[in-house]
C-alpha positions as CSV (number, residue, x, y, z in Angstrom):
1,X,0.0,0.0,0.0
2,X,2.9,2.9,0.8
3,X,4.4,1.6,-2.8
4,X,1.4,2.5,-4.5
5,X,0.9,5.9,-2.6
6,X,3.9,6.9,-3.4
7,X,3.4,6.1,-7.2
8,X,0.7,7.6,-7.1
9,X,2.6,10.6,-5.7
10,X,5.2,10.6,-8.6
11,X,2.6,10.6,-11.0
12,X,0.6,13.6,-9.5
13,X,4.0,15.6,-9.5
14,X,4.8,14.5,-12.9
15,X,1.6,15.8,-14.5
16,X,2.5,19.0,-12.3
17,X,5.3,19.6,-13.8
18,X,4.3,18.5,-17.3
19,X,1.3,21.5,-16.7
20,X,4.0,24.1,-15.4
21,X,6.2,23.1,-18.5
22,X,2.8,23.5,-21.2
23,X,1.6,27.3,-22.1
24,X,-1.6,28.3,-21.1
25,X,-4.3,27.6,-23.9
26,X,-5.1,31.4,-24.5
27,X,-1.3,31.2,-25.6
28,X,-1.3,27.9,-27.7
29,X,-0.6,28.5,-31.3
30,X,0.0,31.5,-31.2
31,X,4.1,32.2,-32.4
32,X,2.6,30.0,-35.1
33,X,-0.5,33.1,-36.1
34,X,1.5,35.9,-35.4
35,X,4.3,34.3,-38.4
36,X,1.8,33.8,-40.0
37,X,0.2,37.5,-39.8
38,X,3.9,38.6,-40.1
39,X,4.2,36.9,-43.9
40,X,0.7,38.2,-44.9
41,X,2.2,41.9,-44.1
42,X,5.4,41.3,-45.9
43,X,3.7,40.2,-48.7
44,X,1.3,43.1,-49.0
45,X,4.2,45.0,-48.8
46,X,6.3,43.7,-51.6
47,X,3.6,42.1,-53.9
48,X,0.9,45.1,-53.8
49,X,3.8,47.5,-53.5
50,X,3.2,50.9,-50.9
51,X,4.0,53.2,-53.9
52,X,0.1,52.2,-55.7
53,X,-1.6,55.7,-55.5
54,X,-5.5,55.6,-54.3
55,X,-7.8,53.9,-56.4
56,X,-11.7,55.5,-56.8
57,X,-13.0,54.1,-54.1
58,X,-10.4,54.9,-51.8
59,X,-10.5,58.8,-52.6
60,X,-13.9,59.1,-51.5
61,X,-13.0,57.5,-48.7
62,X,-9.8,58.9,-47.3
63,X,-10.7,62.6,-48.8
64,X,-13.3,62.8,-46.3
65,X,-11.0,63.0,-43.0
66,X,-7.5,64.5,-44.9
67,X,-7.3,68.3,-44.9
68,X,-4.9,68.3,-47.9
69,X,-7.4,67.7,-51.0
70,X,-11.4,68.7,-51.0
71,X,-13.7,65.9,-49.8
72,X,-15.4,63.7,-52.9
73,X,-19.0,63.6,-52.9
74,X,-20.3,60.8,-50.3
75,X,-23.0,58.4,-51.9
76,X,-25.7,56.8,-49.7
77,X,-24.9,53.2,-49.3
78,X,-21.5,54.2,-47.9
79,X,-20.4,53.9,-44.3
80,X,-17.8,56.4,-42.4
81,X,-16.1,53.4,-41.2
82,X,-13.1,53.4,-43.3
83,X,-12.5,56.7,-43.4
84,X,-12.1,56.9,-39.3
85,X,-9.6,53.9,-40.0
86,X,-7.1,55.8,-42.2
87,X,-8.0,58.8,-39.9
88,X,-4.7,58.8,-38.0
89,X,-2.4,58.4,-41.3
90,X,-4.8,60.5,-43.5
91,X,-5.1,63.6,-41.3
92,X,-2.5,64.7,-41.2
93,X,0.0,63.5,-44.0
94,X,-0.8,63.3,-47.7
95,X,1.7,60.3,-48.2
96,X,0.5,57.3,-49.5
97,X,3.4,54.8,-49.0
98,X,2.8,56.3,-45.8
99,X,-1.0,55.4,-45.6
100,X,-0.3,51.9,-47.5
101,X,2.2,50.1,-44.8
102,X,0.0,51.8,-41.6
103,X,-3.1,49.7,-43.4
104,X,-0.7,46.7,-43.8
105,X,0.7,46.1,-40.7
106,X,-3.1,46.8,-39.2
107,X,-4.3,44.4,-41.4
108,X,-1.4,42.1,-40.6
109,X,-2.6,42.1,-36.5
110,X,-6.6,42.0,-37.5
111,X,-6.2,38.9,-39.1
112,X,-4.0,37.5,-36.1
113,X,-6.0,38.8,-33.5
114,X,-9.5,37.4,-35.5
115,X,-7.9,33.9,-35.9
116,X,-6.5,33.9,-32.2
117,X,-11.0,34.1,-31.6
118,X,-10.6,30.8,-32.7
119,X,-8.4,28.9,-30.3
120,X,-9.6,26.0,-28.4
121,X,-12.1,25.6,-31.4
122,X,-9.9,24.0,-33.8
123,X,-6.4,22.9,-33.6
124,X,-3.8,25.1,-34.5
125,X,-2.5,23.9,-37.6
126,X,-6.0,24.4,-39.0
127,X,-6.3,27.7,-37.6
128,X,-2.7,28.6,-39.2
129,X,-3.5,26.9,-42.8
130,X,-7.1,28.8,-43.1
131,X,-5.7,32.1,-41.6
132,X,-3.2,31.2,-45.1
133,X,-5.8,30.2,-47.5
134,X,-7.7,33.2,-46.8
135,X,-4.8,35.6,-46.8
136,X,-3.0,34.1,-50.1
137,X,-6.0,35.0,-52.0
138,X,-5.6,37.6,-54.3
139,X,-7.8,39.4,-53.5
140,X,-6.8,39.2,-50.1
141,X,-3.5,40.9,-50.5
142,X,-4.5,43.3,-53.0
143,X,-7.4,44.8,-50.5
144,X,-5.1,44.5,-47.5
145,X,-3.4,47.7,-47.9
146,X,-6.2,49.8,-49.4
147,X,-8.7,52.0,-47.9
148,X,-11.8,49.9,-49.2
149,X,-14.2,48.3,-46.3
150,X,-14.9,44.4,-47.6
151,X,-11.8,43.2,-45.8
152,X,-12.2,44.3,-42.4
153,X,-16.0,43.4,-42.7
154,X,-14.3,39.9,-43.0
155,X,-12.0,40.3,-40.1
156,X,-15.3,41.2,-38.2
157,X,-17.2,38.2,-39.3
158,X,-14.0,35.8,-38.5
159,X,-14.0,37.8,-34.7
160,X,-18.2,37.4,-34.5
161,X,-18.2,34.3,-35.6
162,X,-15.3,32.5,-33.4
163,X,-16.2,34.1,-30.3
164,X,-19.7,33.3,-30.4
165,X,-19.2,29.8,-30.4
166,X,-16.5,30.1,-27.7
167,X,-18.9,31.9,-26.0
168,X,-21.2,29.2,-25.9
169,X,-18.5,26.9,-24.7
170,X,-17.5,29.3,-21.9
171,X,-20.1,31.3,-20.8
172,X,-17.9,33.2,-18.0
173,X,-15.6,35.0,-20.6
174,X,-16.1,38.4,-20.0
175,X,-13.4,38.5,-23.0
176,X,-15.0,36.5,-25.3
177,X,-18.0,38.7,-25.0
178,X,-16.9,42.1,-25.5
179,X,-14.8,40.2,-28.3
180,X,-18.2,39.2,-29.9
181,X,-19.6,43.0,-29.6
182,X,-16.1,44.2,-31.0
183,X,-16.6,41.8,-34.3
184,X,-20.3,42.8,-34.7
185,X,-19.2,46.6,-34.3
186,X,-16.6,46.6,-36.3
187,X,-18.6,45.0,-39.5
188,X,-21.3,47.3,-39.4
189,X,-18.9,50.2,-39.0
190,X,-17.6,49.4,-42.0
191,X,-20.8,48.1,-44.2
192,X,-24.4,48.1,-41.8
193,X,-25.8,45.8,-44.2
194,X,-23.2,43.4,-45.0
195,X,-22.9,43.2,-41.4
196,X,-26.8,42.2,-41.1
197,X,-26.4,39.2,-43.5
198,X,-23.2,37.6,-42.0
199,X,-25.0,37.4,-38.3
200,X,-28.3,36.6,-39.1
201,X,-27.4,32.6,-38.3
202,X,-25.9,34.0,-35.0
203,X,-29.0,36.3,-33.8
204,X,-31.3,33.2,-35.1
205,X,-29.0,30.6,-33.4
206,X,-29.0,32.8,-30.1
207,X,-32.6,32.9,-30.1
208,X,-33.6,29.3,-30.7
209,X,-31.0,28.3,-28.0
210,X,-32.6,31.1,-26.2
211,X,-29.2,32.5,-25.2
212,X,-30.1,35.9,-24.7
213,X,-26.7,36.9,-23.4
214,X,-25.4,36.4,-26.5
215,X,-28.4,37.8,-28.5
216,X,-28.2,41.0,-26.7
217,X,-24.1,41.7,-26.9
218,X,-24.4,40.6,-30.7
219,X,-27.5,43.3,-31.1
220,X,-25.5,45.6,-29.1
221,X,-22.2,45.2,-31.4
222,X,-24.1,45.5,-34.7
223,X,-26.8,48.9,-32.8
224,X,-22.9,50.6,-31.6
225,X,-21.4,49.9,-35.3
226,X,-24.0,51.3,-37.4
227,X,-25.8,54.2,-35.6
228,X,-23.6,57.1,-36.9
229,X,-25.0,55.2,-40.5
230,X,-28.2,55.8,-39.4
231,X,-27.5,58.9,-37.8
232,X,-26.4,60.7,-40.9
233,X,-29.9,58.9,-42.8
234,X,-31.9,61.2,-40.8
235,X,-29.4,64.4,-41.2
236,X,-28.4,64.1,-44.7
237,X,-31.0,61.4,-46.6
238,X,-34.4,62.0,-45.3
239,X,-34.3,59.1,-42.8
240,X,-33.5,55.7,-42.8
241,X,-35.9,54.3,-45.3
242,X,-34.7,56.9,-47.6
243,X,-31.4,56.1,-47.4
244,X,-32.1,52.2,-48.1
245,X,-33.9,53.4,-50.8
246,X,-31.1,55.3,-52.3
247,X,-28.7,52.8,-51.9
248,X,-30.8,50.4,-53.6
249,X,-31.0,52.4,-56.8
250,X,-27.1,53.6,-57.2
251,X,-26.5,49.8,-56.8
252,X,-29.0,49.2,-60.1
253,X,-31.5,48.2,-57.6
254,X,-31.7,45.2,-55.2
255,X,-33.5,42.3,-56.0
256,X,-33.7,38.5,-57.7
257,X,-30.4,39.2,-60.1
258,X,-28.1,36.5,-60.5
259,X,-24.6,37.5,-60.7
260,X,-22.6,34.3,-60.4
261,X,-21.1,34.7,-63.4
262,X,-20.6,37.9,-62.8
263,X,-18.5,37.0,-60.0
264,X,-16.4,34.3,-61.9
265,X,-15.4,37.1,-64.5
266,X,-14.2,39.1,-61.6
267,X,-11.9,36.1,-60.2
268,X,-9.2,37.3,-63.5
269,X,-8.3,40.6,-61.3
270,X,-11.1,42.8,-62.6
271,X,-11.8,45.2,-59.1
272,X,-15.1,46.0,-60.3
273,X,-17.7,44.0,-63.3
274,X,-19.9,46.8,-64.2
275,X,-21.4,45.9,-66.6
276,X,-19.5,42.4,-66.7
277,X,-19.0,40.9,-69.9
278,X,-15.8,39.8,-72.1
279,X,-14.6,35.8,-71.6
280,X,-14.7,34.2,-68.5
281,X,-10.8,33.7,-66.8
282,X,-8.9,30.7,-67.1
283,X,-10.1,27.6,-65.5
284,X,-6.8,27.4,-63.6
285,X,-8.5,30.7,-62.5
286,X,-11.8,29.7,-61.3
287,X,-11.5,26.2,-60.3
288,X,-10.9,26.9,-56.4
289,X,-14.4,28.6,-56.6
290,X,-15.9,25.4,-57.2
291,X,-13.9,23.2,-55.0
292,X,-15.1,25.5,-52.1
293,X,-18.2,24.1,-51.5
294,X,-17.0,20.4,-51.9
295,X,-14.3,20.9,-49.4
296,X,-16.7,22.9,-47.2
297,X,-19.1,19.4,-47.7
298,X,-16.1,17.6,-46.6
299,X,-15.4,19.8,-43.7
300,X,-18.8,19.5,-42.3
301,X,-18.5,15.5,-42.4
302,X,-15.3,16.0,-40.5
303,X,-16.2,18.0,-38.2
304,X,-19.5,15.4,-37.7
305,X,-17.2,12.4,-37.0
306,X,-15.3,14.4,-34.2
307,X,-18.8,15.5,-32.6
308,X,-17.9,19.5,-33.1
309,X,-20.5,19.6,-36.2
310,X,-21.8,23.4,-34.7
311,X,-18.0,24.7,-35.3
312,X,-18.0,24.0,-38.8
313,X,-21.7,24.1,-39.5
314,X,-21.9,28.0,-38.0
315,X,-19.3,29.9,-40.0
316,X,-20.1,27.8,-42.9
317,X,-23.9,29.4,-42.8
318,X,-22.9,32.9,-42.4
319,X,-20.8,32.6,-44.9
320,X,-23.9,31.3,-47.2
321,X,-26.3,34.4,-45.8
322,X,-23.1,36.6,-46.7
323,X,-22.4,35.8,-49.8
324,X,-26.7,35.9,-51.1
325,X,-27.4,39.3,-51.9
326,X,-23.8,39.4,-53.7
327,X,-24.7,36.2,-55.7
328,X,-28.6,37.0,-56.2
329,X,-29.3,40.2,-55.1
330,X,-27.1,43.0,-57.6
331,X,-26.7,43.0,-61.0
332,X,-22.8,43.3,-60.9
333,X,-19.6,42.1,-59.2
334,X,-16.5,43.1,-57.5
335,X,-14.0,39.5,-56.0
336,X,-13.8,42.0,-52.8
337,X,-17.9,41.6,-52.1
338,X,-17.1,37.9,-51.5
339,X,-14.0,38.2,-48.8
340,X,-16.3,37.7,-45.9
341,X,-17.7,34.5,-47.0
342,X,-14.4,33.4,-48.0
343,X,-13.0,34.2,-44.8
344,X,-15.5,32.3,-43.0
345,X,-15.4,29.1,-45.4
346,X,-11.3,29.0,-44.9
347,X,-11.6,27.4,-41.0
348,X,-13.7,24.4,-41.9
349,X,-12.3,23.9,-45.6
350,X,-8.8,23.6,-43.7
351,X,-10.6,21.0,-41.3
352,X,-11.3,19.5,-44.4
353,X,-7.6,19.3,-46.5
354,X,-5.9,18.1,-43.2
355,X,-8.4,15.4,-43.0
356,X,-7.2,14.4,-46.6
357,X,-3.9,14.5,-45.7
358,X,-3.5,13.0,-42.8
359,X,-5.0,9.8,-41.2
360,X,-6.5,9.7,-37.6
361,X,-3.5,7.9,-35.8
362,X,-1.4,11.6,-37.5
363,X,0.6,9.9,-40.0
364,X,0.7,11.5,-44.2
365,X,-1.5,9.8,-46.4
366,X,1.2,8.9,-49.0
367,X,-0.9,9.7,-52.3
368,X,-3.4,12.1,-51.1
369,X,-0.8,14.2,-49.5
370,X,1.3,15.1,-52.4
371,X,-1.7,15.8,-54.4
372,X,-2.8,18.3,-52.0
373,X,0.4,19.5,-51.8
374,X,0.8,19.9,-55.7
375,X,-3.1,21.6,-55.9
376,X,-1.9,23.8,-53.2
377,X,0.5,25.0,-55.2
378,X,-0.8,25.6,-58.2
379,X,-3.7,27.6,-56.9
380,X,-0.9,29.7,-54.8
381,X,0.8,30.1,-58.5
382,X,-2.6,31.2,-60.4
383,X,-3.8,34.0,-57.4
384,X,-0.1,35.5,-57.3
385,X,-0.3,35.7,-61.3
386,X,-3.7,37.4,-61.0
387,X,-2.6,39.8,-58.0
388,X,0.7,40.6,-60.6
389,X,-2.0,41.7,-63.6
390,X,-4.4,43.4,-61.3
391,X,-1.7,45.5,-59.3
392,X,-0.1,46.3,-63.1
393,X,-3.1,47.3,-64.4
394,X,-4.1,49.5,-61.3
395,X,-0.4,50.9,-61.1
396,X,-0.8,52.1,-64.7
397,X,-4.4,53.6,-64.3
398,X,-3.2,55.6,-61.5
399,X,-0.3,56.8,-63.2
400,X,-2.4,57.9,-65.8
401,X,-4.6,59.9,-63.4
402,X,-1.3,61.2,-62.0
403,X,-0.4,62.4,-65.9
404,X,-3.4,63.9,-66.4
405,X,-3.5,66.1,-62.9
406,X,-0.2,67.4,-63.9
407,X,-1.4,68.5,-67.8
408,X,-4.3,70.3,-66.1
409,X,-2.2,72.3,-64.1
410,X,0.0,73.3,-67.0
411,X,-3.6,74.5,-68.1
412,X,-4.2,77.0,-65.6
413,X,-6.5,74.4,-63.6
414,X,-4.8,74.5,-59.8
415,X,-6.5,74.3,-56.4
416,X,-8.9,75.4,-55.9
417,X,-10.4,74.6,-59.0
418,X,-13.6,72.4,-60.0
419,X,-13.6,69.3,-62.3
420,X,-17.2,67.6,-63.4
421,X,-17.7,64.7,-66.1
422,X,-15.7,62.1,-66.4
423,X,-13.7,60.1,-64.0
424,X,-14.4,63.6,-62.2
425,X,-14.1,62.1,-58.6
426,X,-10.3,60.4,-58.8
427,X,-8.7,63.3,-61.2
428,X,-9.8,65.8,-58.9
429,X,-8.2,64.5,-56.0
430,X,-5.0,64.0,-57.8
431,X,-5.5,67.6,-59.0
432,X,-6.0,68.8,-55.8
433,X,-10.2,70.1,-56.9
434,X,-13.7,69.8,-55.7
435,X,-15.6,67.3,-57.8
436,X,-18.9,68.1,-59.5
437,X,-21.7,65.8,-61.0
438,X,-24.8,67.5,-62.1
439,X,-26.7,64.1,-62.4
440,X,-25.8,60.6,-61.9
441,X,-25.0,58.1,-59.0
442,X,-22.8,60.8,-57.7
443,X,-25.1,64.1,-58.3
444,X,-24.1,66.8,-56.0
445,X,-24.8,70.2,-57.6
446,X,-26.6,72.3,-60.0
447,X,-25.4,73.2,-63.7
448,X,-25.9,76.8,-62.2
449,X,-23.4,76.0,-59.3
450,X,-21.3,74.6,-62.0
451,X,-20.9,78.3,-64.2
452,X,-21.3,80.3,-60.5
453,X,-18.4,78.5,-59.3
454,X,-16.7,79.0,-63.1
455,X,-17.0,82.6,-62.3
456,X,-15.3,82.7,-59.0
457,X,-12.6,80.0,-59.8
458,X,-10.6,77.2,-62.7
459,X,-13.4,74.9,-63.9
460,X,-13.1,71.9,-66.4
461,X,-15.0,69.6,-68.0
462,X,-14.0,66.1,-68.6
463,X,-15.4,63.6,-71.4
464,X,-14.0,60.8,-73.2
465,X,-12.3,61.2,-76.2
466,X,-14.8,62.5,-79.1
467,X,-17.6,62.0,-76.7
468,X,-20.3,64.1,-76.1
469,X,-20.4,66.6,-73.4
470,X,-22.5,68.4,-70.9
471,X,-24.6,71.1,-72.1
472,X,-23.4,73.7,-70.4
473,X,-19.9,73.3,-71.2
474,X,-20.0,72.6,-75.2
475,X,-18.6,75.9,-76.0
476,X,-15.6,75.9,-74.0
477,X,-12.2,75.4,-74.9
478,X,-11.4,71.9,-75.7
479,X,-8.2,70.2,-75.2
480,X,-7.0,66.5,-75.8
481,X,-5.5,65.1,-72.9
482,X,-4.6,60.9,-73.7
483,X,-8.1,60.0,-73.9
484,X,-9.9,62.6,-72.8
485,X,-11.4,65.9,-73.9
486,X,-11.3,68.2,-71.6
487,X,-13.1,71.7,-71.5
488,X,-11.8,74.4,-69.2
489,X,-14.3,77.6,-69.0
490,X,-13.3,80.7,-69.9
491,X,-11.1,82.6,-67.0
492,X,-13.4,84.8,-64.2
């Protein structure tokens, strides 16, 4: 009898020892995220390049906090969020390299601190190999760096998502709930009703399960993220229903409108399909589009087997109710509408590739490992080619902006100035003007505030080459710049 106490002893100090010696499981896996976070930044960095000026989207955004160039006209379905994020670069310095690596390096710690929700849900070497699939998509590292919203509605989702279910596994984390408002927050600051689709499964979970704990931090999130949104419906767009209403119609109007193909066209590096038409990319292109939902299948049979169905099952519908309206809901596409669903479908169709390549007792599969290896690979291969002609073609566009800011000035037309028509939004900003429209998605002023303002300071007119231009600005001077005419009225 003492011999067995004491064994017993030994083994109790043993397993002390052993639990001194292990990290804490907040901790586990996480040298292996943060490398990973680390190569995602480096590769924004040297594959997207800091030196890409700001793209049309990006403008409106960032021109609306910087004090160095006019603020672009601010369209209804667009949220503030963004533009708070650059606020601390943007204020204060007009540099973009500048801008770029403070929105790569944030990016970089997002996608850690979103993948780190998921601890303790899935081991780490899933955790690490989505966190890669998602951030080696090209459209992934392209957005990264940029000023545009879709990403960090997917870093949201990812946070949402994750600590929902560990919420439902430990219901005393006071972390894990303020980490679930943060994620709901932070998508609807960024796009209120992208945020709405990706947590309907949670808010309809939550209130089956009759968690209302949950329920009321996730309504609280999404409520904190999209108020100013609503706020500014009621002071600038007649109210709320207005507002929707508005955004509807400048996005060619919400309803039953299938755009998958759309969406496949946009998978060659086009940042927006509108309208979408030419050939559809290369299969070597596409075909990871439609191996998603096999491997997310798979994923859900795995996760089955090892009784933690809900942990694949969840993310795996909000990615579905994400990706809907973007599928069946608008008449065009953009590969960045989707990063949210893709983000969400990366966990379980990780799940999913390990289970191929490795059997239950750990050991490689020897023929379905390779293969998975070698398909890895060649779908790393085809999104780096497709980031290379995307960030070339974007480079050059930019540039040509650039060219045409600096022709204007040799014009006479220097801040402040006013440019309507064509591409009026981006050239203005890299002229350093107000932008005009007099109708359109982007109408912000009156043909009569157009020759006031022509009056009092340098106004021009931009149309395409041999195009036909406004009204009001026909008998102006006309002057070819690449492929555009531009009119300048006559000097005050």
């Amino acid at each position: 009898m003492p011999d067995g106490a004491n064994a017993i002893l030994v083994q109790r100090r043993r397993h002390d020892r052993a639990a001194a010696t292990r990290a804490p499981r907040g901790q586990r896996g996480t040298p292996s995220l943060a490398a990973l976070a680390a190569v995602f930044v480096l590769a924004q960095l040297v594959l997207v390049r800091p030196v890409l000026g700001l793209g049309w989207d990006e403008i409106v955004y960032v021109s609306q906090v910087t004090s160095h160039h006019p603020a672009a006209f601010f369209s209804a379905p667009r949220s503030r969020g963004v533009s708070l994020l650059v606020a601390p670069v943007a204020s204060w310095s007009s540099s973009v390299p500048l801008l770029r690596v403070y929105l790569a390096l944030l990016s970089g710690l997002a996608l850690h601190l979103a993948l780190c929700t998921w601890r303790g849900l899935f081991p780490t070497r899933v955790l690490v190999a989505g966190g890669a699939l998602f951030a080696s998509l090209w459209m992934t590292l392209f957005y990264g760096p940029q000023a545009m919203p879709n990403y960090w509605v997917a870093i949201g989702a990812l946070t949402s998502v994750g600590c929902f279910l560990r919420a439902r596994a430990e219901r005393s984390s006071t972390r894990v709930l303020w980490g679930l408002a943060a994620g709901g927050a932070l998508m609807a600051w960024m796009r209120p009703t992208d945020a709405v689709y990706v947590a309907v499964p949670l808010l309809v979970l939550a209130l089956v399960r009759r968690h209302w704990r949950l329920l009321l931090v996730l309504a609280a999130g999404l409520a904190a993220g999209a108020v100013p949104w609503v706020i500014e419906a009621y002071l600038s767009h007649g109210g709320l229903g207005a507002r929707l209403a508005e955004a509807s119609r400048i996005q060619g109007g919400l309803g039953w409108q299938i755009a998958v193909d759309d969406q496949l066209r946009s998978l060659g590096g086009r940042a927006l399909c509108r309208p979408c038409t030419g050939p559809m990319p290369s299969p070597l292109v596409t075909l990871w589009w439609f191996t998603l939902p096999v491997l997310a299948g798979l994923g859900l049979l795995v996760a089955g087997r090892a009784r933690r169905l809900e942990r694949s099952l969840v993310p795996l519908a909000c990615a579905t109710t994400a990706a809907l309206p973007y599928l069946f809901m608008i008449g065009y596409a953009a590969p960045r509408f989707l990063q949210p669903a893709y983000a969400l479908l990366a966990i379980p169709v990780a799940d999913a590739l390990w289970h191929l390549v490795r059997a239950p007792g750990g050991a490689w599969r020897p023929v379905a490992a390779p293969l998975v290896a070698l398909a890895l690979a060649g779908h790393l291969a085809a999104q780096l080619a497709v980031l290379d002609g995307a960030v070339t073609r974007n480079t050059d566009s930019r540039r040509d902006w650039s060219r045409t800011a600096d022709t204007l000035h040799r014009l006479g037309v220097r801040p402040p100035c006013l440019l309507t028509g064509h591409e009026a939004i981006p050239l203005a900003y890299y002229t350093g003007c107000s932008s005009g429209a007099t109708s359109g998605n982007n109408e912000n002023m009156t043909v009569a505030g157009v020759l006031s303002t022509a009056d009092r300071l340098p106004v021009a007119h931009l149309a395409e080459a041999g195009g036909t231009p406004a009204r009001y600005a026909r008998s102006w001077p006309v002057h070819r710049i690449s492929d555009l005419d531009v009119r300048i009225a006559p000097g005050p």
